[in-house]
Every structure is written in C-alpha cells, then in structure tokens.
Rosetta silent file (secondary structure, phi, psi, omega in degrees, C-alpha in Angstrom):
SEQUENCE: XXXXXXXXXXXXXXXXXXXXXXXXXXXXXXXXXXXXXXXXXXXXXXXXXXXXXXXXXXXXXXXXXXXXXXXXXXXXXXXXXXXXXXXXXXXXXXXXXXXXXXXXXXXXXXXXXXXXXXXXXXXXXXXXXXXXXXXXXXXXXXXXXXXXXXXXXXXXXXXXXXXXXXXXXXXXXXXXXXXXXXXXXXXXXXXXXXXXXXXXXXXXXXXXXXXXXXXXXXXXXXXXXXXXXXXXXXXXXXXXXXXXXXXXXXXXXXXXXXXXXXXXXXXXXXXXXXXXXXXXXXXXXXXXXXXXXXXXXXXXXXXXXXXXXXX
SCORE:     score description
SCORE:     0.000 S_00000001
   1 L     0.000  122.469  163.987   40.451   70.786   38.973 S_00000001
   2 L   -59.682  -62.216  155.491   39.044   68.896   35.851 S_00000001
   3 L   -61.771   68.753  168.463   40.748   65.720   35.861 S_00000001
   4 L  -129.651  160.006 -143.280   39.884   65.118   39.194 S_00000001
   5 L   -92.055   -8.170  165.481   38.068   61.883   40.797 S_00000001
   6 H   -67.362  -62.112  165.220   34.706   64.261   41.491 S_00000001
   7 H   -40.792  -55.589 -178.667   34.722   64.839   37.750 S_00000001
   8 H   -71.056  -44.866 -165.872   35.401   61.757   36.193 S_00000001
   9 H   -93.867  -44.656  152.099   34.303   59.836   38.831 S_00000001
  10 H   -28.012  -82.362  151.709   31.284   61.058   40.946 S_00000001
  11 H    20.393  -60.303 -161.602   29.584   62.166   37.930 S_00000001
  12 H  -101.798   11.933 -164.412   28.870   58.939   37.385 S_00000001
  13 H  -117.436  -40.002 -175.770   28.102   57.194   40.884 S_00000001
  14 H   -69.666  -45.154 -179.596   25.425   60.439   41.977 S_00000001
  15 H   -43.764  -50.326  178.863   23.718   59.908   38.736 S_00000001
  16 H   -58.307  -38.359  165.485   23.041   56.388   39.646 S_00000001
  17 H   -60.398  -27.212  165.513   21.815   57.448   43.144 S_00000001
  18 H   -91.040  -14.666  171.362   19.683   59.711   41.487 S_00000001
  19 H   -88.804   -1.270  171.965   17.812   57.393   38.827 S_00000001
  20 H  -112.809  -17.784 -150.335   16.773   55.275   41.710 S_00000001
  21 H  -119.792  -18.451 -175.972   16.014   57.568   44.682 S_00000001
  22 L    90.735  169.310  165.022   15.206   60.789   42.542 S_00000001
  23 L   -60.821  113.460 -159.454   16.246   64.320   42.721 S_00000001
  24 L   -77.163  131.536 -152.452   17.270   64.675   46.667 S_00000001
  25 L   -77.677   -2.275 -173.549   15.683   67.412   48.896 S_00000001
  26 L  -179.733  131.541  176.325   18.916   68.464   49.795 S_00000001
  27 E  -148.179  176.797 -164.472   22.950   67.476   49.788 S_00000001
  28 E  -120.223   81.070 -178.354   26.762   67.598   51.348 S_00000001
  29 E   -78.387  143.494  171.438   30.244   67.342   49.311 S_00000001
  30 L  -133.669  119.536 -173.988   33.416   66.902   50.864 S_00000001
  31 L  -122.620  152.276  169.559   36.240   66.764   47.963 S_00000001
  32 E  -153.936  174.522 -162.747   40.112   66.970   49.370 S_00000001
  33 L  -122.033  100.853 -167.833   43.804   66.665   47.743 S_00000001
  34 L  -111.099    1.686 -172.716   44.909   64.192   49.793 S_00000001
  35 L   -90.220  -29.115 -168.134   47.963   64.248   47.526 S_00000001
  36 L   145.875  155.626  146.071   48.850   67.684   48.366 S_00000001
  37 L   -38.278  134.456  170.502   47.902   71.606   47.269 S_00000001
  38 L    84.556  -19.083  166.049   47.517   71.638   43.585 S_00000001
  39 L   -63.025  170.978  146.765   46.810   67.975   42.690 S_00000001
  40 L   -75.450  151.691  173.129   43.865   66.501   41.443 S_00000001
  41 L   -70.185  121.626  173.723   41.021   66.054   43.742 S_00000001
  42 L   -92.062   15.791 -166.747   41.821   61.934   45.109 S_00000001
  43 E  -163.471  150.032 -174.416   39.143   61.745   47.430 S_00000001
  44 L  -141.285  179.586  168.716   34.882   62.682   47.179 S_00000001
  45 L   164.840  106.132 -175.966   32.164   62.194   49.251 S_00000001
  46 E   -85.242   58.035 -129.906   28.546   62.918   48.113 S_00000001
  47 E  -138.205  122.020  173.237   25.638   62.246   50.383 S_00000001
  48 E  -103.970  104.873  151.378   22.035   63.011   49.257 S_00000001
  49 L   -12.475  170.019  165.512   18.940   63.738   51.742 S_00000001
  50 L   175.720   56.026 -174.883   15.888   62.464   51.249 S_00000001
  51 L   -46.119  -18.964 -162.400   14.094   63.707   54.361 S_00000001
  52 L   -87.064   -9.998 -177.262   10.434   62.723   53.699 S_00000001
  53 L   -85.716  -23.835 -165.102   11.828   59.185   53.317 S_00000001
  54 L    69.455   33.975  175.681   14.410   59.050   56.303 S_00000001
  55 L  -135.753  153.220  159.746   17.513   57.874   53.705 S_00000001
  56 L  -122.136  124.588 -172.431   20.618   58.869   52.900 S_00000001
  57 E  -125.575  160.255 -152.579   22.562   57.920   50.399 S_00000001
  58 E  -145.916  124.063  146.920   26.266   58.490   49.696 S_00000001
  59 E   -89.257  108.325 -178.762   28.856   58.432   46.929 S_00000001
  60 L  -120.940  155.865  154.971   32.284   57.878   47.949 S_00000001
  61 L  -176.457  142.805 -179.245   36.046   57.014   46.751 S_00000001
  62 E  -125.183  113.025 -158.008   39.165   57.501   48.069 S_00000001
  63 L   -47.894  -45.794 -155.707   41.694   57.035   45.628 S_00000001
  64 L  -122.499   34.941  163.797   45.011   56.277   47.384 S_00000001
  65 L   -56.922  131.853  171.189   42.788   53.862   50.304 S_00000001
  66 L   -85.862   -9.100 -172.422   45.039   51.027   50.940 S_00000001
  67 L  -123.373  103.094  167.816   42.393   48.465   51.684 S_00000001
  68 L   -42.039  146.637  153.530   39.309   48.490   48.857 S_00000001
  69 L  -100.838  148.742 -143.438   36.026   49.023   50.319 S_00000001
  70 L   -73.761  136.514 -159.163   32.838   47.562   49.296 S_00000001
  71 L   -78.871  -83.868 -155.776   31.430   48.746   45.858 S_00000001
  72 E  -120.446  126.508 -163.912   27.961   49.019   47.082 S_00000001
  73 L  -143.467  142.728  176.319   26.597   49.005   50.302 S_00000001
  74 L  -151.425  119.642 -172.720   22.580   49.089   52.035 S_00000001
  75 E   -99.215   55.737 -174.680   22.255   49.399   55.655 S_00000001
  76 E  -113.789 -161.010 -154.623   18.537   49.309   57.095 S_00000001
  77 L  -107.050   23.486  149.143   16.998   48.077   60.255 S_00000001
  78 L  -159.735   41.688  166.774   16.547   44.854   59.170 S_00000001
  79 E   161.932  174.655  174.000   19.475   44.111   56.651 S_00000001
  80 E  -146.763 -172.714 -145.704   21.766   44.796   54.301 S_00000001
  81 E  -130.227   58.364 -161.065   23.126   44.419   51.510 S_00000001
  82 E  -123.350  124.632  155.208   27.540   44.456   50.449 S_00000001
  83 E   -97.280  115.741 -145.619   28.869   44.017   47.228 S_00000001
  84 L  -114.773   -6.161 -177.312   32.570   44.163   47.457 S_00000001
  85 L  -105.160 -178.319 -175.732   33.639   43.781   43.874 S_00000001
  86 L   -96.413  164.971  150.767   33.297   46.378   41.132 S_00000001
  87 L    -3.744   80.358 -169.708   32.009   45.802   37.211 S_00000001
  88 L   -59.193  -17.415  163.455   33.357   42.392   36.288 S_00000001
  89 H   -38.835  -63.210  178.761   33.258   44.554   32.975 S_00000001
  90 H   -73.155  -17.339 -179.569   36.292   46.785   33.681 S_00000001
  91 H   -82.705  -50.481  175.701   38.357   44.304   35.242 S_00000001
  92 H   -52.814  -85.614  159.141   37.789   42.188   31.291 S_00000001
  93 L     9.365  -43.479 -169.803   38.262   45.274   29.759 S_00000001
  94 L  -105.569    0.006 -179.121   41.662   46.485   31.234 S_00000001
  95 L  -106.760   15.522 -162.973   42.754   42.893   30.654 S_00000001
  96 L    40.855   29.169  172.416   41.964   43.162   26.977 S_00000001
  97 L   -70.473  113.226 -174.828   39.342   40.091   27.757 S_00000001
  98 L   -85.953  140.968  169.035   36.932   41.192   24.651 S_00000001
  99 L   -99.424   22.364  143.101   33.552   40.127   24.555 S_00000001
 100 L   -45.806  100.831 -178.926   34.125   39.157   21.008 S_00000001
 101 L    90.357  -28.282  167.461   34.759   35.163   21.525 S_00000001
 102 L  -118.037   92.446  179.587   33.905   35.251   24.984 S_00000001
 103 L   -32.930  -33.108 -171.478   30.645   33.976   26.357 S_00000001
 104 L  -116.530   27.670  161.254   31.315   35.066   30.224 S_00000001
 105 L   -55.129  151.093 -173.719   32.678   38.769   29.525 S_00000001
 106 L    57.053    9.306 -161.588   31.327   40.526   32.186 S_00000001
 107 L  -119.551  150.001 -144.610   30.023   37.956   34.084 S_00000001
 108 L   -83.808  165.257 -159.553   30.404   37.684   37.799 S_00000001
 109 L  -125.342  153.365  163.266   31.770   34.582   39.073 S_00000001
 110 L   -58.920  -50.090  169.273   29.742   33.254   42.384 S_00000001
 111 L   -34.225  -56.702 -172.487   32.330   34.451   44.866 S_00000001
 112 L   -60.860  -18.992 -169.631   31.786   38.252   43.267 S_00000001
 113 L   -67.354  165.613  158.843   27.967   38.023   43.687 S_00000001
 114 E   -97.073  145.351  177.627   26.815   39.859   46.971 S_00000001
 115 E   -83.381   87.504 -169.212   25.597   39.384   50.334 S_00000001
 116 E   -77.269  123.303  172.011   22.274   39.878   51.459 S_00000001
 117 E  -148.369  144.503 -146.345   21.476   39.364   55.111 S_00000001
 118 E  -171.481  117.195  153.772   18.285   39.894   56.598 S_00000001
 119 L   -38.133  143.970  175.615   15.266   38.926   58.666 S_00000001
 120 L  -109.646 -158.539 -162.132   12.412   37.990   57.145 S_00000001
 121 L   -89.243    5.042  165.355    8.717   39.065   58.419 S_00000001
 122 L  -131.165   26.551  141.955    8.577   36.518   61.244 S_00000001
 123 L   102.676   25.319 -176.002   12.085   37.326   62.422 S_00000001
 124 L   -98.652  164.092 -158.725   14.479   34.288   61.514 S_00000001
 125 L   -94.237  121.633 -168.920   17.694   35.197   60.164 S_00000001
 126 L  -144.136  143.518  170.832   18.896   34.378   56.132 S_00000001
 127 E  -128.946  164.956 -169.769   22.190   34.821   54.183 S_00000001
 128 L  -151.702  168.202  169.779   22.086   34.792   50.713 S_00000001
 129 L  -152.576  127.083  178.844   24.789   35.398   47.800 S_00000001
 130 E  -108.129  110.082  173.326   22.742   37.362   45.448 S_00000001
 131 L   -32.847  144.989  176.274   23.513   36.777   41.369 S_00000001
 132 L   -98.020  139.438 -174.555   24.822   39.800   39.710 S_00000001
 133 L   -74.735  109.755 -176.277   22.554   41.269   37.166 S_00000001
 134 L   -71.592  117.679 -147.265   24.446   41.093   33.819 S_00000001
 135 L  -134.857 -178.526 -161.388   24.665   44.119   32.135 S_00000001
 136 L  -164.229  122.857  171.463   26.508   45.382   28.620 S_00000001
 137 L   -87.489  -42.671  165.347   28.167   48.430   27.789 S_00000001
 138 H   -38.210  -49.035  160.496   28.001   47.337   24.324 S_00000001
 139 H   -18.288  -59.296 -171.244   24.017   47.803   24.785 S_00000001
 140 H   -95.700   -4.674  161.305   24.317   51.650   24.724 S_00000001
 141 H   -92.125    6.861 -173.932   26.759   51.949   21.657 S_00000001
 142 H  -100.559  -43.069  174.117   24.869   49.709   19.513 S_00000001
 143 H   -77.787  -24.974  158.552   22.011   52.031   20.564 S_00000001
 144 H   -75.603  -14.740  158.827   23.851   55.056   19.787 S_00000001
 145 H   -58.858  -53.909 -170.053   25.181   53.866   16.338 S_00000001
 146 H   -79.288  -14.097  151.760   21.378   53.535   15.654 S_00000001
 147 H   -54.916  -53.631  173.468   20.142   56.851   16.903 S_00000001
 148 H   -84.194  -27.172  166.556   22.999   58.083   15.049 S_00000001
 149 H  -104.621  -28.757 -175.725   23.022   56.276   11.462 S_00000001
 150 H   -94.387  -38.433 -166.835   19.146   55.052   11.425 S_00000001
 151 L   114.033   -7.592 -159.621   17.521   57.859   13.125 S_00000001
 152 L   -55.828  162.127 -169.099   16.266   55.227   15.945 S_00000001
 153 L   -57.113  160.995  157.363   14.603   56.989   19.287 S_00000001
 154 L   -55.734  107.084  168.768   17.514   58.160   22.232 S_00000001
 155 L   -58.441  -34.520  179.604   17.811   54.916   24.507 S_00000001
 156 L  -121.142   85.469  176.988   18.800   57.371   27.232 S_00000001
 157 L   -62.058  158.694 -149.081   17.103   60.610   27.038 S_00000001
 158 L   -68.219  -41.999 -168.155   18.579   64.147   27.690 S_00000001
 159 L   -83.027   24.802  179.188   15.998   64.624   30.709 S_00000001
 160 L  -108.360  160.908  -13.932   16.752   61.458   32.199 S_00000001
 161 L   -64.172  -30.219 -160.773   17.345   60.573   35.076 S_00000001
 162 L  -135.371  175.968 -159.917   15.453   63.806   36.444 S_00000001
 163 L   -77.115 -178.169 -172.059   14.073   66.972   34.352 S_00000001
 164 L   -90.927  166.382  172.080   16.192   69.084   32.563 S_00000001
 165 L   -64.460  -37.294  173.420   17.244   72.705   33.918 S_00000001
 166 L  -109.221  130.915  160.426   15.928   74.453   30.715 S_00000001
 167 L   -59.532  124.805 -138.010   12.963   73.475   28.883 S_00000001
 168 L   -73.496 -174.913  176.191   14.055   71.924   25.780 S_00000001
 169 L   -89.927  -26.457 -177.130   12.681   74.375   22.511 S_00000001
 170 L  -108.584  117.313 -167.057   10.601   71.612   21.045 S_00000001
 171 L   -64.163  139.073  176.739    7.270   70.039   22.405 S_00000001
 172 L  -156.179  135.028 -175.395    8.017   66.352   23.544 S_00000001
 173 L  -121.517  130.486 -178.956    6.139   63.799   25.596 S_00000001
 174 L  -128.890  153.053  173.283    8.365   61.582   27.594 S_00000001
 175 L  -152.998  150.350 -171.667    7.420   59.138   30.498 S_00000001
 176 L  -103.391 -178.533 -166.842   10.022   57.764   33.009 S_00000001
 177 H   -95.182   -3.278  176.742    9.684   54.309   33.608 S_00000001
 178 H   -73.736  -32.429  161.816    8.455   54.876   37.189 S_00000001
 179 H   -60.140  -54.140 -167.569    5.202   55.936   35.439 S_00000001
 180 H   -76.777  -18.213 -178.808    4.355   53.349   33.240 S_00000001
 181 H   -66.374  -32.165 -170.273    5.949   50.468   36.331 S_00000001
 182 H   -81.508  -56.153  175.167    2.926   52.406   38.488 S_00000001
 183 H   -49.619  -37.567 -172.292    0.028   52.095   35.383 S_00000001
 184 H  -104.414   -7.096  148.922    0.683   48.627   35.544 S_00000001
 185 H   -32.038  -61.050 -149.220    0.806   48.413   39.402 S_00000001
 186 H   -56.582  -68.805 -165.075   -2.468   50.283   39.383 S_00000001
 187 H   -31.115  -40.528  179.186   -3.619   47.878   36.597 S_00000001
 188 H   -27.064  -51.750  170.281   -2.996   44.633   38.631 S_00000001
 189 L   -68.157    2.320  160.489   -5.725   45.054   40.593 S_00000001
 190 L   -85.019  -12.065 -160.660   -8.258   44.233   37.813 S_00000001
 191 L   -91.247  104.440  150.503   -6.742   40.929   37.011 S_00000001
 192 L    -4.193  123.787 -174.178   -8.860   38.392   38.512 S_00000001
 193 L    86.327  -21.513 -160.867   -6.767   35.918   40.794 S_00000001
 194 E  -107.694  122.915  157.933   -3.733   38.160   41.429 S_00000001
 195 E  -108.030   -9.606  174.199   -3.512   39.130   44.937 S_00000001
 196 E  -172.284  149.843  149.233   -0.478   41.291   45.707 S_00000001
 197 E   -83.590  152.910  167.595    2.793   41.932   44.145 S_00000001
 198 L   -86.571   46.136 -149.220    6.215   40.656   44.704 S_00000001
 199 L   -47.082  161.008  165.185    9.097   42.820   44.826 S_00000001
 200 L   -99.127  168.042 -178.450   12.955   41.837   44.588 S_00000001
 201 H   -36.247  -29.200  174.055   15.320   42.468   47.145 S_00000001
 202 H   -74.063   -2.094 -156.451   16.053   45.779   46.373 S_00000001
 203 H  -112.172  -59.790  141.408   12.477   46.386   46.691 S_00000001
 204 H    21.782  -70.995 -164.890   12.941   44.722   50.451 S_00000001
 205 H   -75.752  -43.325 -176.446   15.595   46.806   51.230 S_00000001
 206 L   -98.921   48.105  175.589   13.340   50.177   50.725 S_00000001
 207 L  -116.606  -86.482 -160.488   10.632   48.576   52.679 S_00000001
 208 L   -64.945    0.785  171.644   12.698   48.194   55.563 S_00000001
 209 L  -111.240   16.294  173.164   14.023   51.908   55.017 S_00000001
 210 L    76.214   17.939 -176.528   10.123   53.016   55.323 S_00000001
 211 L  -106.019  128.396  149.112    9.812   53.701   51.148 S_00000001
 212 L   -71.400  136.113  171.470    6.495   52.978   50.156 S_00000001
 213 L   -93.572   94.580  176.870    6.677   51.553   46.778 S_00000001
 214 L   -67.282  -49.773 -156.307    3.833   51.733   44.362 S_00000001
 215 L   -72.784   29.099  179.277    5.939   50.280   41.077 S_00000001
 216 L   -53.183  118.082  176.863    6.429   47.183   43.774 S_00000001
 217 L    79.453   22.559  179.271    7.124   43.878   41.646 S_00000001
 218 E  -124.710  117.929  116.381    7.161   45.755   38.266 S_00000001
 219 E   -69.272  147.715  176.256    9.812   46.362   36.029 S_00000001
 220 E  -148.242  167.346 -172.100    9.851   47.844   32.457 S_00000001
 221 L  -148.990  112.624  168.863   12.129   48.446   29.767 S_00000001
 222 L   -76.971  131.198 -170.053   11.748   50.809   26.682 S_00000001
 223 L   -94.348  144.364 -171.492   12.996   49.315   23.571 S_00000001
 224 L   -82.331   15.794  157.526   14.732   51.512   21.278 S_00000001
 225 L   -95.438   46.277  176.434   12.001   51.423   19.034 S_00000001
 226 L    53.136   22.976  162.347    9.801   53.121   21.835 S_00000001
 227 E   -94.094 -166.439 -150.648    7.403   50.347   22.651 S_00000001
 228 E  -126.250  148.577  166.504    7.638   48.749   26.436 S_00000001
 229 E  -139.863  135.159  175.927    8.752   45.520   27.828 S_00000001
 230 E  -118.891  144.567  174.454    7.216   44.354   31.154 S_00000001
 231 E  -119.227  119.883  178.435    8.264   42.332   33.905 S_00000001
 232 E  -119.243  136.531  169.395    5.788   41.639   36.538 S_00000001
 233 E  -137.706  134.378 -141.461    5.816   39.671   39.720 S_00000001
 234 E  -129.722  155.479  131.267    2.642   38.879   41.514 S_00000001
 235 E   -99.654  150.799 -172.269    1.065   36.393   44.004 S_00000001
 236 E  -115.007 -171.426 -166.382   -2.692   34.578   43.299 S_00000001
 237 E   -99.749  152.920  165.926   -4.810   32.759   45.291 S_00000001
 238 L   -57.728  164.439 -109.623   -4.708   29.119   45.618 S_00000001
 239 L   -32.692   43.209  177.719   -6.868   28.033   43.123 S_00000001
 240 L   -85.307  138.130  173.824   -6.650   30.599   40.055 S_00000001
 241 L   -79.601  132.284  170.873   -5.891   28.809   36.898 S_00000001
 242 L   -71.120  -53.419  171.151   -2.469   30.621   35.892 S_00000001
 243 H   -34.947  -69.907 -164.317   -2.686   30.214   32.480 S_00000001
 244 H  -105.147   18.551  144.136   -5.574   32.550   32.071 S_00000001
 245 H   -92.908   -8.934  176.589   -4.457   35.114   34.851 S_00000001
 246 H   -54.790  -54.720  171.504   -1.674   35.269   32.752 S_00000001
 247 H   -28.783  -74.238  174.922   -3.923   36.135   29.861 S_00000001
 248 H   -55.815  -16.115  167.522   -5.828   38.618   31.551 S_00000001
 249 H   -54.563  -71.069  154.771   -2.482   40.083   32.729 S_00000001
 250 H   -34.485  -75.252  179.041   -1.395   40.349   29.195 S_00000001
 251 H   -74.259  -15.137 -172.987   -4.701   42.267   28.121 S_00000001
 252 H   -92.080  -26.303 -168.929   -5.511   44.556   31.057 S_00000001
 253 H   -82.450  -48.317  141.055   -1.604   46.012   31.105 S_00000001
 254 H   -22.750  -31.950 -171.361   -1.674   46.249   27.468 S_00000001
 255 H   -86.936  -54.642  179.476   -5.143   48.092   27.208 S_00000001
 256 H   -52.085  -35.192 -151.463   -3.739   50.584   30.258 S_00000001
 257 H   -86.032  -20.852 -160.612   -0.349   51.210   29.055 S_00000001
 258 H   -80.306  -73.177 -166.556   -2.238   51.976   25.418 S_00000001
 259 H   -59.514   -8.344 -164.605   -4.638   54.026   26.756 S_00000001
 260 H  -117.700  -39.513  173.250   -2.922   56.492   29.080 S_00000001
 261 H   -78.485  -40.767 -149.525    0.674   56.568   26.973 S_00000001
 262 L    67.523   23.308 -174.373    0.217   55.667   23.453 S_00000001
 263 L  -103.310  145.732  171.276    3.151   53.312   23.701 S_00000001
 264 E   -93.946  141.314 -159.070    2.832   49.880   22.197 S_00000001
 265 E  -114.833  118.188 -174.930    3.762   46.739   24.463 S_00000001
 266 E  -118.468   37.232  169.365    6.294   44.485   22.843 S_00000001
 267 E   129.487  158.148 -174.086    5.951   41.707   25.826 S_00000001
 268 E  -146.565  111.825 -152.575    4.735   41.281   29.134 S_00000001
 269 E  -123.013  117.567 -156.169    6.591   38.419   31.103 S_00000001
 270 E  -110.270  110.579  170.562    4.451   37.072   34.215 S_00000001
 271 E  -125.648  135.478 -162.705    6.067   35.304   37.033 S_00000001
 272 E   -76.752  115.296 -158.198    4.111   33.471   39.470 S_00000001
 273 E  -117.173  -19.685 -175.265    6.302   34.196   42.593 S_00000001
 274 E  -154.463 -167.554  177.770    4.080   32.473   45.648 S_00000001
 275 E  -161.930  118.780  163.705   -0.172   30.730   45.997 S_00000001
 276 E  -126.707  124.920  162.636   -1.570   31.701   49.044 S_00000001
 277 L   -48.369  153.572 -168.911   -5.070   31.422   50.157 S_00000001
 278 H   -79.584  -20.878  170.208   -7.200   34.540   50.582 S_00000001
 279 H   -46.520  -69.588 -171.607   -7.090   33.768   54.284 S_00000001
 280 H   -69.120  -29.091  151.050   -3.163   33.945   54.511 S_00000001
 281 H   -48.960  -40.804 -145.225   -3.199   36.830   52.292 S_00000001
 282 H   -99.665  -17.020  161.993   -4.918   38.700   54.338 S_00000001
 283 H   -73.730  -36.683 -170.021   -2.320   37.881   57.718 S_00000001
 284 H   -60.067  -52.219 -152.430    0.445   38.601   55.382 S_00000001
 285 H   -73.434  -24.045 -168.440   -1.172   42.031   54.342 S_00000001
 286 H   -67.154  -61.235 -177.219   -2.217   42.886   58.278 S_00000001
 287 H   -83.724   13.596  176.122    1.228   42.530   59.640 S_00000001
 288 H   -87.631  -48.659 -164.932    2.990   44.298   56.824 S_00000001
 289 H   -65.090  -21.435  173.955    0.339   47.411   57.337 S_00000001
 290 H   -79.079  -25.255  179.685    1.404   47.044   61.840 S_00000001
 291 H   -64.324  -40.383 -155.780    5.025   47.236   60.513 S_00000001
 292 H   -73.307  -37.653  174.534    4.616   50.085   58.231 S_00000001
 293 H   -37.555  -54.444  176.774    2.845   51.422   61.399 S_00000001
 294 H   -51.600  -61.431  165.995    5.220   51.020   63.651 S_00000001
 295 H   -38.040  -67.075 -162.151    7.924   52.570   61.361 S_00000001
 296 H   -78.001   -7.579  142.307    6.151   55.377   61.086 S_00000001
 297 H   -50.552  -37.456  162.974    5.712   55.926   64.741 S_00000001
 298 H   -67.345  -50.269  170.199    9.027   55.389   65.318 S_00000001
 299 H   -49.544  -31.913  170.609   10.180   58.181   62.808 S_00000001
 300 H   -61.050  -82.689  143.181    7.579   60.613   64.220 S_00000001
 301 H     7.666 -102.940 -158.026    9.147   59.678   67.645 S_00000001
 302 H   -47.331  -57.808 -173.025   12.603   60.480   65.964 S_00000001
 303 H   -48.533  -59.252 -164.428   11.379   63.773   64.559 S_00000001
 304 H   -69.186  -16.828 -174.667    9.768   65.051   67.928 S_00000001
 305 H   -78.640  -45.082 -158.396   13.182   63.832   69.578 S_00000001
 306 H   -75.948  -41.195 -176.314   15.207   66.020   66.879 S_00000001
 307 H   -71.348  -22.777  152.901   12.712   68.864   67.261 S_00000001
 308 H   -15.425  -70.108 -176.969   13.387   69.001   70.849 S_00000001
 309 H   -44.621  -95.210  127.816   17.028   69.040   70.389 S_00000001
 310 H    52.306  -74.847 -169.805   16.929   71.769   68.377 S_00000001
 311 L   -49.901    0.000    0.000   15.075   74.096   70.709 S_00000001
C-alpha cells in the first residue's frame, strides 16, 4: 500500500537512524493492518543491526496506540536518554502558529526538553532536562529556492546520508561531514595546550554503547556556499593561555581542512569545556581506556556465550 505509515512515515525516521549510525550490517521489518485486510499499513517497526558495534536501533509507530510513546528513546548500560514530545514544529504548524511574527515557533518549552539520566565516570547518579536543539524547516526551502533560482550548491546532497546505488554519470567530489569532523579531530593534536576533546551527550551515550568516536567533540556544518563551519570542544591544561590556543586552533584546522579538501573555512567556534592539569588528565584518560577495556571483554564474553548457544 502507498499511503501507508511505512511510506510516509518510516521513510523518514530510518533515514535519520541512518545519517547517524550509517548504513546497518543488516535489518528486520514488521509492517501490519491493524485496521483490517486491505487498509493502509497503521503500524511499522524497523530495527537496524550494527553488529561490530553491539547496537540496535529501531523505528517504530503505531498509529491507532492509545497512550503516545516517547518520540525518542537511548537505552545503554549506563543511561538513557527519553524525549516524549515530538517537533514543537508540527504541533505550530497544524495550529496555523506561523513563524512569521513569532519569535518562539518551534521552540520547545522546558517541560518538552528531555531526560537524561546517567552515571557519570565515578558512579554518582545525575538527572538532567536536556534543551532541545532548535531546528527550521524553513532552513531547507530557503536553500532549495537558491539551488533552484541562483544556482547555489545542494544543501542536502543526492548521496547523502549513505552512497548512492548507481554511480551518478558525472565526476563529483563530495565529503560527508564525518570526514572533515575527523581532519579536525586528527588536527587537534597539534594545537599546543589542548588536551582531549569533549563530546555532548549524545556523544556519552555511544560511549557507553562501546562506539568509539573519532569526530568526538567536533561538529561541522557546510554552508550552502560550500565552505565549512566548525564547532569544536576541547579541554587544556591548567595553565595554557586560551586566547592563543584559540588562535592556533583557528590556523591548524584551517590549514588541514584546506589542504586535504579544498574547502574554505567560514568560522571555527572554540569552546573551552574543562582545565585540568596534565596529572589529572592522565587519571581521566587511564580509567576511560580500563572502561573501554572492560566493555570489550564483556562483549567478547557475550559473543563466546552466543557462539556456544548456537552450537
């Protein structure tokens, strides 16, 4: 069925699961008519492998549920993550709240933010209500009016999130943004003073699900005239003058992203996230590397349990 909540609706919830986690080594659909033979499908369920990782991730909706369920949900073994409302967008939207005249369109109220709860690395307990990241639909028609009347570059390109099935007919060099957030990982480590990156919670969350992270504490954002915007978030040592690791921040990510891309850098915005001594750096980095240990001992463990089974 074409109209059906896989089509309209899946479509766009797998995609998202696939621009952060990648194309999945393997997956499981379950669509039903919960309406009856002959309906539209009212009910999905998506769930994409990632075996070398240990995660699974899942797209669901059930159409004619009498109780909502949580928009977004992240389960790992030492927190999670539930957002229970939807798009503050669509709810404005269906109420003919415009964002013409209105300053808070889209924007989440504190109740609506989500709830992060979680251990931290020496095992006390934290709740949080995490801001929702304010986003614009307007954003990608304003970029497709200009793509379409100026000629400006594709803000979303046809091979995104993962390659295409056919090679397009025309030579084109593309980079996903997971490349250039890793060139300026890599880069970090020349800048004098800077001793580790910070990640944000989501970057947390796939810690504690055993994903190494290179692009840790990096974000980037291609502008649609194809230069780069960087976000970086790092800790230095107690006494580095900021001011000029900033500098040197500024010229070593610039010089990398130039040399290895050709893309031009149209800012690079440096937040100082902790100051530690090289001493306390070096307990922080020690018990992160016996965690990562452990995890993967456990997961081995799990494997050798599974292969067992099996036989």
């Amino acid at each position: 069925v074409v109209t059906s909540a896989a089509f309209e609706h899946a479509t766009h919830c797998v995609d998202q699961l696939i621009d952060w986690f990648g194309i999945p080594d393997r997956s499981h659909a379950d669509l039903r008519q919960l309406q009856g033979a002959g309906m539209a499908n009212d009910y999905f369920d998506f769930d994409l492998y990632y075996d070398d990782r240990g995660l699974k991730c899942t797209a669901h909706s059930n159409y004619l549920s009498a109780i909502q369920r949580p928009s977004f949900e992240v389960y790992g073994t030492k927190g999670c993550f539930i957002k229970v409302q939807k798009d503050q967008q669509e709810r404005d939207l269906k109420h003919f709240y415009l964002p013409v005249g209105h300053d808070d369109f889209g924007l989440d109220a504190p109740e609506q933010y989500g709830l992060l709860r979680c251990y931290d690395d020496e095992g006390a307990f934290h709740e949080e209500r995490v801001p929702t990241v304010r986003s614009s639909y307007a954003r990608w028609y304003d970029a497709l009016y200009r793509t379409v009347v100026e000629g400006s570059p594709q803000l979303v390109k046809p091979e995104e999130p993962g390659e295409p099935e056919e090679p397009a007919s025309d030579d084109s060099l593309t980079f996903s943004n997971g490349v250039i957030e890793k060139i300026v990982a890599i880069s970090m480590r020349e800048v004098p003073g800077v001793l580790g990156m910070k990640g944000s919670w989501f970057n947390r969350f796939q810690s504690t699900f055993g994903v190494d992270d290179a692009t840790k504490g990096v974000t980037v954002e291609v502008t649609p005239e194809n230069s780069v915007k960087v976000n970086i978030s790092v800790l230095i040592e107690y006494g580095a003058y900021a001011p000029q690791v900033f500098e040197d921040t500024k010229r070593v990510v610039v010089e990398r992203i130039l040399s290895m891309t050709g893309l031009s850098v149209a800012g690079v915005n440096l937040r100082i996230e902790d100051v530690l001594t090289a001493e306390e750096y070096e307990r922080y980095r020690a018990r992160r590397e016996a965690e990562a240990r452990a995890r993967r001992g456990v997961d081995e463990r799990q494997k050798e349990t599974a292969q067992k089974g099996e036989e």
